[in-house]
VEXDREN-2710 file (C-alpha; in Angstrom, 1 decimal):
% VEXDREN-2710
k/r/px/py/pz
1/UNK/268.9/186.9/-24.1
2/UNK/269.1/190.5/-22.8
3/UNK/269.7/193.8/-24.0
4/UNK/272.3/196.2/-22.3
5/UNK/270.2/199.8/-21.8
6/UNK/272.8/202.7/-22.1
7/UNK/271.9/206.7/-22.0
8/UNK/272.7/209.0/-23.7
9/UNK/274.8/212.4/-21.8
10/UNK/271.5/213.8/-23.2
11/UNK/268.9/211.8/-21.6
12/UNK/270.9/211.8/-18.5
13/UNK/270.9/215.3/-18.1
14/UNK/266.8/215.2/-18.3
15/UNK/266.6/212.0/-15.8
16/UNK/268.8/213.9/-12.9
17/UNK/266.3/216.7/-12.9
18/UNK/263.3/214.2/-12.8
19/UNK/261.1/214.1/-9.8
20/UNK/261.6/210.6/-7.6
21/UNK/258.1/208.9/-8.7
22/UNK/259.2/209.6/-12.1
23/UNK/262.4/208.2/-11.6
24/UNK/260.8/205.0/-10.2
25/UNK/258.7/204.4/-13.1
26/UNK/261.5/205.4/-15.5
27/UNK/263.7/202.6/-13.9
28/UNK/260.6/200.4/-14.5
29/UNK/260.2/201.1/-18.4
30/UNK/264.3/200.5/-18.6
31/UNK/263.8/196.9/-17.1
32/UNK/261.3/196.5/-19.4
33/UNK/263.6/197.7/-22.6
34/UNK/266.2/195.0/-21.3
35/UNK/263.8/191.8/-22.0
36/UNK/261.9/193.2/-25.2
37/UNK/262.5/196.5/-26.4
38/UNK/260.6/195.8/-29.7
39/UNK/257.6/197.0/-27.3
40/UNK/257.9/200.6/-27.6
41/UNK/255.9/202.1/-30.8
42/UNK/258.2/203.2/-33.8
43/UNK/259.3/206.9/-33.6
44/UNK/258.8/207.2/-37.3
45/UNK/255.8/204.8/-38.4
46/UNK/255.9/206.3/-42.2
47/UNK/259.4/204.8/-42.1
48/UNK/259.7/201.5/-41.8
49/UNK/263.0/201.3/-42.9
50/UNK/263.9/203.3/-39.2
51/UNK/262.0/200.3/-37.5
52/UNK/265.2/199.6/-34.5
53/UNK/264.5/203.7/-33.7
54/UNK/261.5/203.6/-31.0
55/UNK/259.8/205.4/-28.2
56/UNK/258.2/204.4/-24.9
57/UNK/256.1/206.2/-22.3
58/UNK/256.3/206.4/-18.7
59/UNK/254.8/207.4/-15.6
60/UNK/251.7/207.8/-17.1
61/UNK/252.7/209.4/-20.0
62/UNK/254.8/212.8/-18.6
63/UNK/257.8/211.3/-19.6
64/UNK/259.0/209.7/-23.0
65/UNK/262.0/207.6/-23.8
66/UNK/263.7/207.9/-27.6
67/UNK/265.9/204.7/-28.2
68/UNK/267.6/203.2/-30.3
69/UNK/267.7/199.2/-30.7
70/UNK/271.3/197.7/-32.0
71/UNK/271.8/194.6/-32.9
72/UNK/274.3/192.8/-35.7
73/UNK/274.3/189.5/-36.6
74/UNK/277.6/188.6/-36.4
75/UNK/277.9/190.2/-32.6
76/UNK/276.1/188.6/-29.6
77/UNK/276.3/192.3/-27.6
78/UNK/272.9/193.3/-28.1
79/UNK/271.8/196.7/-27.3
80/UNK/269.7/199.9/-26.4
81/UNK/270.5/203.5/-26.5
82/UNK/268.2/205.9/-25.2
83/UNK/269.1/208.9/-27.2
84/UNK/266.8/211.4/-25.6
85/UNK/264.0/211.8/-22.6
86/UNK/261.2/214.5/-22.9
87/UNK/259.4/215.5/-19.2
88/UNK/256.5/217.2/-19.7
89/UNK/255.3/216.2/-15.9
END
C-alpha cells in the first residue's frame, strides 16, 4: 500500500523558488516517501514518542524535507505531510 504525499502552503512556497535540478531530485525523494516514508531519520531522536515526525535530504543534502507520517488504524487513507522545506543550496 501507498502513502498520499501532501505539502504544506509552507513548503510550497520554498519548492516554487527552488532551482530545476533541485526540483528534480525533490520530486525524487517524494516518490520515495510514497512507498516507505519510515526511511527518513526521526526529526527528534530524544523523542521517541514523536517517531511518525521525520526528515529526509535531497539533492545532495541543500535541501531538507520535514514530514509528518499519518496513519490510524481504523482508516485505510494513509498519509504524509511535509510540513516544511529548508534550501540551503
Amino acid at each position: 500500500m501507498t502513502y498520499r504525499v501532501e505539502e504544506t502552503d509552507d513548503a510550497l512556497g520554498v519548492l516554487i523558488a527552488l532551482p530545476s535540478d533541485a526540483v528534480i531530485s525533490y520530486l525524487e525523494m517524494r516518490a520515495a516517501l510514497e512507498l516507505d516514508p519510515w526511511t527518513g531519520d526521526p526529526y527528534r531522536p530524544d523523542n521517541p514518542k514523536a517517531d511518525n515526525s521525520r526528515v529526509m535530504a535531497f539533492a545532495s543534502g541543500c535541501g531538507m524535507a520535514h514530514y509528518v507520517i499519518i496513519e490510524h488504524l481504523q482508516d485505510p487513507d494513509r498519509r504524509v505531510v511535509i510540513a516544511s522545506v529548508l534550501w540551503a543550496g
